[in-house]
C-alpha positions in Angstrom: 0.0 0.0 0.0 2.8 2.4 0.8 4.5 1.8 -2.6 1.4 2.3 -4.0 0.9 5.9 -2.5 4.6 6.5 -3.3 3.7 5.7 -7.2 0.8 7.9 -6.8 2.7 10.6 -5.3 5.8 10.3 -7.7 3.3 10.2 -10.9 1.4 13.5 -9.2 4.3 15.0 -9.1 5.9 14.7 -12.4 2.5 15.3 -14.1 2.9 18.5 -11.7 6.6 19.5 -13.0 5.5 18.4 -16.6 2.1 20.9 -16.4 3.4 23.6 -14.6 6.3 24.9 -17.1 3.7 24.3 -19.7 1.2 26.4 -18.3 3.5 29.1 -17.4 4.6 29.3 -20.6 0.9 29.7 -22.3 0.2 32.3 -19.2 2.9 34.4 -20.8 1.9 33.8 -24.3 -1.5 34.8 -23.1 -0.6 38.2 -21.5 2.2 39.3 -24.5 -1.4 39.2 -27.1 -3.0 42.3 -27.3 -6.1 43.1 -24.5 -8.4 43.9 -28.1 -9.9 41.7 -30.3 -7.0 42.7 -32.3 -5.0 40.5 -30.1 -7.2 37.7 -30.2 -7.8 36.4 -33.8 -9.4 33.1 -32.5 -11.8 35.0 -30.5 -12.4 37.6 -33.2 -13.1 35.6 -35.9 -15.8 34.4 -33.7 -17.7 37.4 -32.7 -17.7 38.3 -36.4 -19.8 35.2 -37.4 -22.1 36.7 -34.8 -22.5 40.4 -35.9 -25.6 40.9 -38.0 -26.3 42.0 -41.3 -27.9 45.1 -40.9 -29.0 48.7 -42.9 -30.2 51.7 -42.1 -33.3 53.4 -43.3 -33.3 56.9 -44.6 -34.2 58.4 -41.1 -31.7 56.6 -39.2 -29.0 57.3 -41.6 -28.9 60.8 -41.2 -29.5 61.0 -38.0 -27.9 57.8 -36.1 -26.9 60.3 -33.3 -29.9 61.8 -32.0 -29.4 65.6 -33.6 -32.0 68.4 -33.5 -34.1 68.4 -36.4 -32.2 71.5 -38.3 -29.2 69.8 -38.2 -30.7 66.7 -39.7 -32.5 68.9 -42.2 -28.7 70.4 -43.0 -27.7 67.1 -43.6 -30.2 65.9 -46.5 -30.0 68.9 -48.2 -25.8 68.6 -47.9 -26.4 65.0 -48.9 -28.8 65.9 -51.7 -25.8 68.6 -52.9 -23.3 66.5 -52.7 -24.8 63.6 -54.2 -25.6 65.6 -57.2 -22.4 67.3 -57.7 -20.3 64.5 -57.8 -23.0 62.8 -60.4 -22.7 65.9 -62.6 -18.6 66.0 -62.6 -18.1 62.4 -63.6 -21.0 61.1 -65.6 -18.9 59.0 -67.8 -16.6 57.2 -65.2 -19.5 56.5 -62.6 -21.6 54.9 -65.5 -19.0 52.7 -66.3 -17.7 51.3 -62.5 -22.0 50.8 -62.4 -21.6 48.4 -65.5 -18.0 46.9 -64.1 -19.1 46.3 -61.0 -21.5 43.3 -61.6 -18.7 41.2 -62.7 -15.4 42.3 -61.1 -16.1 41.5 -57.7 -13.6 43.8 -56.2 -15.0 46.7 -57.1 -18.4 44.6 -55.3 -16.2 44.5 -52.4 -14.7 48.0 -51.9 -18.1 49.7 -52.7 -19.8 47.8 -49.6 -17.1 48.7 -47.8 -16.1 51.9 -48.1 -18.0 53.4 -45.0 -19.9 51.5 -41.3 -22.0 48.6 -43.3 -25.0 50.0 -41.3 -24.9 52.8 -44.4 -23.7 51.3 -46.8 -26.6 50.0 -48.9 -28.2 53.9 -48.5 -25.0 55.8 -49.3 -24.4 53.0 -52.6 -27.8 54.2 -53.8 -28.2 57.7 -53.6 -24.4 58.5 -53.5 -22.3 57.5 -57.0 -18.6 57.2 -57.3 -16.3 56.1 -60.4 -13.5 53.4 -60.2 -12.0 54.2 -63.6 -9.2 56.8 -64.4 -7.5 57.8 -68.1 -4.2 59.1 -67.0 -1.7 60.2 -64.9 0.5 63.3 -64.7 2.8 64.4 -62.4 0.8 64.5 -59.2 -2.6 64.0 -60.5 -4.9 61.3 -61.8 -7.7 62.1 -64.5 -10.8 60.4 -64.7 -12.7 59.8 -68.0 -14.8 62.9 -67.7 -11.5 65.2 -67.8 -11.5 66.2 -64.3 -8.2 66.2 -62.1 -7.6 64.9 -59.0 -4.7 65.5 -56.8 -3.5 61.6 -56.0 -3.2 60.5 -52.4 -3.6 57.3 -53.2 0.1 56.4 -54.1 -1.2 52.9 -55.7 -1.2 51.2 -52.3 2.5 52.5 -51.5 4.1 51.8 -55.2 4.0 55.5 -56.2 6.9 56.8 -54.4 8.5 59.1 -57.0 5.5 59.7 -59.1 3.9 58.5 -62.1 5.8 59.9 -64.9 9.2 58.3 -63.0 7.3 54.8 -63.3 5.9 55.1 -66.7 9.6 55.7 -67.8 10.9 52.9 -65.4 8.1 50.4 -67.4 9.2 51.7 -70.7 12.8 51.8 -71.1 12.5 48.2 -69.1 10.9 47.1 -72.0 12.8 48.8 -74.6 16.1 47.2 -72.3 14.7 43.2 -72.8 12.7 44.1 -76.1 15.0 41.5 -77.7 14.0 39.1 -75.5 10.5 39.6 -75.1 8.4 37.4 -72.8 10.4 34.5 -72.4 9.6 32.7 -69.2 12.4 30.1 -67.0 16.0 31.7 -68.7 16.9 35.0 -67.7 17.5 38.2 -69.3 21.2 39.4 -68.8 20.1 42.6 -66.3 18.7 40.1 -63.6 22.2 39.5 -62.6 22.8 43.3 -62.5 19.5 43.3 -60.4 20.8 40.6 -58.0 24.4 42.7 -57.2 22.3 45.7 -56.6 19.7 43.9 -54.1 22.8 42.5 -52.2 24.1 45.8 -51.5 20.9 47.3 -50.6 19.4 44.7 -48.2 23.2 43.5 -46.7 21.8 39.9 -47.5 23.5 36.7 -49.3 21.1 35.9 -51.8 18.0 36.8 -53.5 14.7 35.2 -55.1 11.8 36.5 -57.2 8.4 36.4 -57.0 4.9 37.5 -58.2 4.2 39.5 -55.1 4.6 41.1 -52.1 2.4 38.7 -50.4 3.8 35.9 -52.8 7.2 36.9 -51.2 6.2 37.1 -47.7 4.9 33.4 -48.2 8.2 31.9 -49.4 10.5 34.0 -46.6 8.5 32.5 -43.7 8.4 28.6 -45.5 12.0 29.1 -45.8 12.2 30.1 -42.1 10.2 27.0 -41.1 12.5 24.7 -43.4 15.7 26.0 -41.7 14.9 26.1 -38.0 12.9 22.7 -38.3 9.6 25.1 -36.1 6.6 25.8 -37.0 5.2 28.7 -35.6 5.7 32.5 -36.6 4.5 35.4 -34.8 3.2 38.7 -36.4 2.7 41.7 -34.2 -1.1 42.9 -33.1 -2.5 44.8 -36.1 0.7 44.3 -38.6 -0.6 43.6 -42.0 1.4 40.9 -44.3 -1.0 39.8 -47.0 -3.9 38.2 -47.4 -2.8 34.2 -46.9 -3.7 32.4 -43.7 -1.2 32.5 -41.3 -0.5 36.0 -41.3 -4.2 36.9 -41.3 -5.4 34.7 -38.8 -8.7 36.7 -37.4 -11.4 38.8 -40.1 -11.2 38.2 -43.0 -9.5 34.7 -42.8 -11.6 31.8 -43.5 -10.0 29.2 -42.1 -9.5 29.6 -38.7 -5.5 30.6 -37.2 -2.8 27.9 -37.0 0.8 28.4 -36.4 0.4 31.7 -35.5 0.9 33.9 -32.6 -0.4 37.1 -32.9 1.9 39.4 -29.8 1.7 42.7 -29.3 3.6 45.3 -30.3 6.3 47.1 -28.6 5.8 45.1 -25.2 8.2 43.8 -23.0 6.0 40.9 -22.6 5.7 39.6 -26.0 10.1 39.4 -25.6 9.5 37.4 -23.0 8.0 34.9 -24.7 10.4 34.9 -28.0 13.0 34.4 -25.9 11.8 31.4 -23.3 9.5 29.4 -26.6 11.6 27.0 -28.7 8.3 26.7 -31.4 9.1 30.0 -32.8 10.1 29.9 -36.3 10.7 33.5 -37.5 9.1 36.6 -36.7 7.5 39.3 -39.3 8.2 43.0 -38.8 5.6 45.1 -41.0 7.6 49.0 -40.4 4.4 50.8 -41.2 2.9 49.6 -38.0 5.2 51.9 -35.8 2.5 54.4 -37.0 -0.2 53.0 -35.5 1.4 50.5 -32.7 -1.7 47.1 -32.0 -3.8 49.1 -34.5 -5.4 47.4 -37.8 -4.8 49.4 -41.0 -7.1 52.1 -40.9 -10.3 52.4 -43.2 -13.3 54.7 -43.2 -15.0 51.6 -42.5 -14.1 51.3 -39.1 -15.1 54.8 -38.3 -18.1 54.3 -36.0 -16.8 56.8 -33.7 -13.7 58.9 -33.1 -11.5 56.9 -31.4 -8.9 56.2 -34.2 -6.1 57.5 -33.0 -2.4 57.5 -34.7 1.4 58.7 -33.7 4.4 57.8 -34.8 8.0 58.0 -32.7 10.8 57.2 -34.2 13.2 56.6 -31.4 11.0 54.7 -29.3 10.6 52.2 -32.7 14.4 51.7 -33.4 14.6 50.8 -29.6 11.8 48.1 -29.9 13.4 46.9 -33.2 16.8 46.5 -31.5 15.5 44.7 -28.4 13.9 42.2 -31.1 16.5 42.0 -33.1 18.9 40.7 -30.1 16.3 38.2 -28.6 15.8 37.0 -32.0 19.4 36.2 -32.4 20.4 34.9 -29.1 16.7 32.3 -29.6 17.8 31.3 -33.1 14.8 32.8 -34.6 15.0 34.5 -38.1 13.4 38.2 -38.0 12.1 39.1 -41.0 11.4 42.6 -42.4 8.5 43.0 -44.8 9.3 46.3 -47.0 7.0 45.5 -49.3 4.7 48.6 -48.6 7.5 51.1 -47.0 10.5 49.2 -49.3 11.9 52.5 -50.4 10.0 55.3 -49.4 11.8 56.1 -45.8 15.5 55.5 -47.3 17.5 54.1 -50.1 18.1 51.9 -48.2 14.5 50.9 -46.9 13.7 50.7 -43.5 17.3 48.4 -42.1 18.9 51.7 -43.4 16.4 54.0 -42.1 16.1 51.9 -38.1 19.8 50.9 -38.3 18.5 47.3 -38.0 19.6 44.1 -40.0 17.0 41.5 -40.2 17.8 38.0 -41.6 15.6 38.0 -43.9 14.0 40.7 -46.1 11.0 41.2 -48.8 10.2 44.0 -51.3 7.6 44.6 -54.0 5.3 47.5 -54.5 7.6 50.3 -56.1 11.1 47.6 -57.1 9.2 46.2 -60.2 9.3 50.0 -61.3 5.7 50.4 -61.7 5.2 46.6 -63.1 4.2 43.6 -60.1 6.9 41.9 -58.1 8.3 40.3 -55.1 11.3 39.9 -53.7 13.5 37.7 -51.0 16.6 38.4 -49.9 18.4 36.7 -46.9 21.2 35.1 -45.7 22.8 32.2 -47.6 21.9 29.8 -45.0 18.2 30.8 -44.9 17.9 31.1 -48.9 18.6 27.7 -50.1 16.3 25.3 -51.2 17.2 21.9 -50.0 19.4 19.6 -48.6 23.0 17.7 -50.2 22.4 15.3 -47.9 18.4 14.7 -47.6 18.0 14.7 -51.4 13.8 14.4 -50.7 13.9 17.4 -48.1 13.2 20.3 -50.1 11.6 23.4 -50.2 10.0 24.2 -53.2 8.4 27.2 -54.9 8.4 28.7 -58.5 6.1 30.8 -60.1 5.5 30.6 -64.1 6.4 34.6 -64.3 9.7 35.0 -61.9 11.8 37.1 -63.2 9.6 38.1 -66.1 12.1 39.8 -68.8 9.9 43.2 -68.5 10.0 43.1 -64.9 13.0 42.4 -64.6 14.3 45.2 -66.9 12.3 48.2 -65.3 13.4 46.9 -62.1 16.8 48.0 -63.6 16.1 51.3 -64.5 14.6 51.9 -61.2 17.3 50.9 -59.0 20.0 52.7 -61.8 17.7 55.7 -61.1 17.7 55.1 -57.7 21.7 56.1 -57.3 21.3 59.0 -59.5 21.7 63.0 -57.9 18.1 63.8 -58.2 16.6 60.8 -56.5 19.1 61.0 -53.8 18.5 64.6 -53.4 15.0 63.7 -52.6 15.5 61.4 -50.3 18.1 64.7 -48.4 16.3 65.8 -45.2 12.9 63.8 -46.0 12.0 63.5 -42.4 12.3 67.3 -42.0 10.7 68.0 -44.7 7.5 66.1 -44.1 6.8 66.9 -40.4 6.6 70.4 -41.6 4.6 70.0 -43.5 2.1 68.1 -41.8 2.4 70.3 -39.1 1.0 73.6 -41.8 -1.5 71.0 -42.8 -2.6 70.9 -38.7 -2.3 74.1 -38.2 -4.2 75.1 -41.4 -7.1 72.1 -39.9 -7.1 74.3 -36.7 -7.3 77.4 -38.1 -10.4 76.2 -40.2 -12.3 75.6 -37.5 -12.8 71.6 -38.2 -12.5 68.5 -36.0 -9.8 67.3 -38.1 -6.1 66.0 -37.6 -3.3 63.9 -39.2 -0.4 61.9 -38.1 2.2 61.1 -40.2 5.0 58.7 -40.9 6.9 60.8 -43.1 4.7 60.5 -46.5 2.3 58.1 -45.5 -0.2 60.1 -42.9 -3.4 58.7 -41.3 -6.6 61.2 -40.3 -8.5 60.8 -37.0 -11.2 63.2 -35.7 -10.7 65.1 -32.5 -14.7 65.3 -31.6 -17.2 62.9 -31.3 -19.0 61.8 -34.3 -21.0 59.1 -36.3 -20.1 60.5 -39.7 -16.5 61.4 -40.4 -16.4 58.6 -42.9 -18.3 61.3 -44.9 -15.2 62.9 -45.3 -13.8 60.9 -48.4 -16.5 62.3 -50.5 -16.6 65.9 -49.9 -12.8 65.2 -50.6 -13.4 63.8 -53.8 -16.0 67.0 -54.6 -12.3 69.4 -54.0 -10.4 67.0 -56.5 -8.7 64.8 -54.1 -8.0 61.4 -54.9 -8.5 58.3 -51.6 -8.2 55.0 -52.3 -11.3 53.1 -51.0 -10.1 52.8 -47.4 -10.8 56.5 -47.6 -9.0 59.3 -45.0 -7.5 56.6 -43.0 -4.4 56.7 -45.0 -3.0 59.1 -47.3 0.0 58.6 -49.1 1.7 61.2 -50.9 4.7 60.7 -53.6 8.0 62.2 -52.9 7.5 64.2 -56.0 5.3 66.8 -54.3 6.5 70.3 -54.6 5.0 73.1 -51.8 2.6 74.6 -54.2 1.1 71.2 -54.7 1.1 70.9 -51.2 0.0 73.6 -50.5 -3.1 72.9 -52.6 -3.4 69.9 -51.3 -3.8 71.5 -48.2 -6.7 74.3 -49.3 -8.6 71.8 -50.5 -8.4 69.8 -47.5 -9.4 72.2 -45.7 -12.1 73.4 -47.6 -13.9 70.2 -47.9 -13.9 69.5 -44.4 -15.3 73.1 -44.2 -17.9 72.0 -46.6 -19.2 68.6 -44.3 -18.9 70.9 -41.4 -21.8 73.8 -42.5 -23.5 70.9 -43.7 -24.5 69.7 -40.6 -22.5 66.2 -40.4 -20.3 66.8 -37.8 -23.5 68.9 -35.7 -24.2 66.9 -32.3 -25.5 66.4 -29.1 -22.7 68.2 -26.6 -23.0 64.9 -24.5 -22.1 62.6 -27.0 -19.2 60.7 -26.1 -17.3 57.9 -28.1 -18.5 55.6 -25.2 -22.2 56.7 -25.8 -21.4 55.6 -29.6 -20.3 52.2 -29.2 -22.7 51.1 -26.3 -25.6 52.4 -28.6 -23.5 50.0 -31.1 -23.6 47.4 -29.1 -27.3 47.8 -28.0 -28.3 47.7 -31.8 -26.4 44.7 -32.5 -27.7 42.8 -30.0 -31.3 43.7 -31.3 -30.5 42.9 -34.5 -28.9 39.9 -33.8 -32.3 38.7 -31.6 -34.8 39.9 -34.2 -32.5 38.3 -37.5 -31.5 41.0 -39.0 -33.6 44.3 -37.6 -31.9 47.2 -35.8 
């Protein structure tokens, strides 16, 4: 009977010394993720399958917020304006995105989602927009009714230099591999020119090409697993790395999240748990995110309230990104920097230039094609190859029919000639300086108008949040489009300017600005209740979603 006990007591024990470390270790896991749902993809993804489909009728979309009856009045007839002037400016290119969109089911996509859902099937039918442009020039686009609009779009971060720089990037690319033409598995003889260059500008061993910038992101982090024999990776609360499963593990994601840990950003916590986990596999440093730290991407969509909020500090970042880069080393975790969205725009360099960091592994895309689509690996020699001498099955395999693609290949050469040349490098001369300045005339110009309005700014790429509270900033976007101002369809949530912006265009930029928000301001939209708060908006968000959700589908 004793021995018995003693078994008992010895197997208690070690189940004790086996559980414990274990538990500790998910504790710590559980405490680096972020308190949001940001932080908590598993949990997210579920509370989205529970929020109901929803619209708003006429009455509650203009007045969601409980204003007076003249400032609801102020709004339909602004509404009725607007709706009308922007119909009247672009007949032709709004007729044709109408016809498009029943087939291209982007454009389905970004039209539902350009504003709150709870408005959108109201604002689609009374408000038009077009999708289709004619030509670029300089700063501006044109759409195919003639009119210009100031672009601060920047093609989802590949306009960095502006338009005319790209089209003669694609063009003399072409002109360069002509010869050649669209011949697919050899190379033409500028890749190898391409590769030297890419070596000196990321400090790495070797490179690869690829499609895309999420294409590129895929085949860095495989590589990673295939080197360190682990399988996890870990992303940082909000970061945004493409649209493939494990590095967008919560909305959006159908399948639910795997190998993933999503930590959060800039924590001494999430450390903690790189170094003391031996599952880790590499982690994935998005630079944008220092701009807005746990914080999604930021769309007009999202604008319920006026909470977004955005800052960016420079110092503190490099200090987080040198902690990492240390923890990462001494763990034997590869850290990998994805500049495909920022990849040139903060330095020459990119952003291991611009922090004074060297990851092991980093990605481009976006502007290195030189206007045309690409992806691009570079890492260490060790990380980069493919399989092993000595495990002739154990490989690690990826191709893509249009690698390298001759034309791609060649205006990636005139780009990164260009990029060494006097006048691109004079650009890139006091950059920081010169943007901060002026987004602190564009804040000071918001203040001076009177409106609710600020910006935050990573250098060229800025993000607007609203200093009262309100239902309706999203409204924003189109009384910007009314001053000739060009969003993309995540609206004011980010702008992103080209390097080739002089002061007078600035400066424009900034009237107009101003002058819309002007506009949405007399017309009633930000007009409220002085007691509404931000946490009076989302508990009557919550309150309607819950009846909804009980009556299927009825706020």
């Amino acid at each position: 009977m004793e021995h018995q006990t003693f078994a008992l007591s010895a197997l208690a024990l070690a189940a004790l010394a086996w559980t414990l470390p274990r538990a500790k270790r998910r504790l710590e896991l559980s405490r680096a993720k972020h308190r949001s749902l940001a932080g908590h993809s598993r949990m997210a993804k579920r509370l989205a399958g529970w929020i109901p489909g929803y619209a708003y009728d006429e009455a509650r979309f203009f007045n969601s917020d409980g204003a007076p009856d003249d400032v609801v009045s102020r709004r339909r007839v602004g509404f009725k304006r607007l709706a009308e002037s922007l119909a009247q400016s672009s007949p032709k290119s709004i007729a044709m995105s109408a016809q498009a969109r029943e087939a291209i089911s982007d454009l389905q996509f970004t039209g539902s989602y350009r504003v709150p859902f709870q408005y959108s099937p109201y604002l689609r039918q009374h408000l038009k927009t077009g999708s289709f442009l004619q030509s670029s020039s300089g700063v501006q686009v044109v759409d195919l009714d003639g009119n210009a609009f100031y672009d601060l779009t920047g093609s989802y971060g590949v306009n960095v230099f502006g338009y005319d720089f790209y089209r003669e990037c694609v063009d003399e690319g072409i002109a360069l591999t002509h010869q050649l033409g669209p011949v697919l598995g050899a190379y033409h003889p500028c890749v190898a020119e391409n590769v030297q260059r890419l070596k000196a500008i990321s400090g790495q061993d070797e490179v690869s090409f690829h499609m895309s910038g999420t294409e590129a992101v895929m085949q860095a982090v495989r590589l990673s697993r295939y080197h360190t024999r682990r399988k996890n990776l870990v992303r940082f609360c909000g970061a945004y790395h493409g649209w493939w499963e494990d590095v967008q593990p919560g909305i959006g994601n159908p399948l639910p999240p795997r190998e993933t840990y999503t930590l959060q950003d800039m924590d001494e916590r999430s450390l903690k748990v790189l170094r003391t986990r031996k599952d880790v596999a590499c982690v994935l440093i998005n630079p944008l995110q220092a701009l807005h730290p746990n914080a999604g991407a930021p769309g007009d969509s999202q604008l319920l309230d006026s909470s977004r909020r955005a800052g960016y500090d420079r110092a503190a970042y490099t200090a987080w990104l040198k902690k990492l880069r240390q923890v990462c080393t001494e763990n034997g975790i590869v850290l990998i920097f994805d500049e495909v969205f920022l990849g040139f725009r903060l330095a020459p360099g990119g952003a291991q230039e611009y922090f004074g960091v060297r990851a092991d592994m980093v990605t481009y895309g976006k502007t290195l094609g030189g206007g045309l689509p690409v992806g691009v690996v570079c890492g260490k020699a060790a990380l980069m190859k493919r399989f092993r001498e000595q495990r002739p099955a154990d490989i690690c395999f990826a191709r893509g029919t249009f690698n390298a693609h001759p034309y791609v290949m060649g205006a990636m050469k005139v780009f990164l000639d260009r990029l060494q040349t006097p006048a691109i490098q004079a650009i890139y001369a006091g950059l920081d300086d010169r943007w901060n300045a002026r987004a602190a005339r564009f804040n000071a110009a918001l203040k001076d108008g009177g409106v609710p309005v600020q910006v935050a700014q990573m250098q060229s790429i800025w993000t607007v949040f609203y200093t009262q509270p309100s239902r309706y900033n999203w409204m924003l976007q189109f009384y910007l489009r009314e001053q000739g101002l060009a969003l993309s369809w995540v609206g004011t949530g980010r702008l992103i300017f080209s390097l080739n912006y002089s002061d007078a265009d600035f400066d424009e930029v900034t009237h107009r600005f101003v002058k819309a928000a002007q506009k949405m301001k007399s017309e009633g939209w930000w007009d409220a209740d002085a007691a509404l708060s931000n946490k009076a908006i989302k508990r009557g968000l919550l309150k309607e979603m819950w009846q909804a959700f009980r009556s299927g589908g009825k706020a």
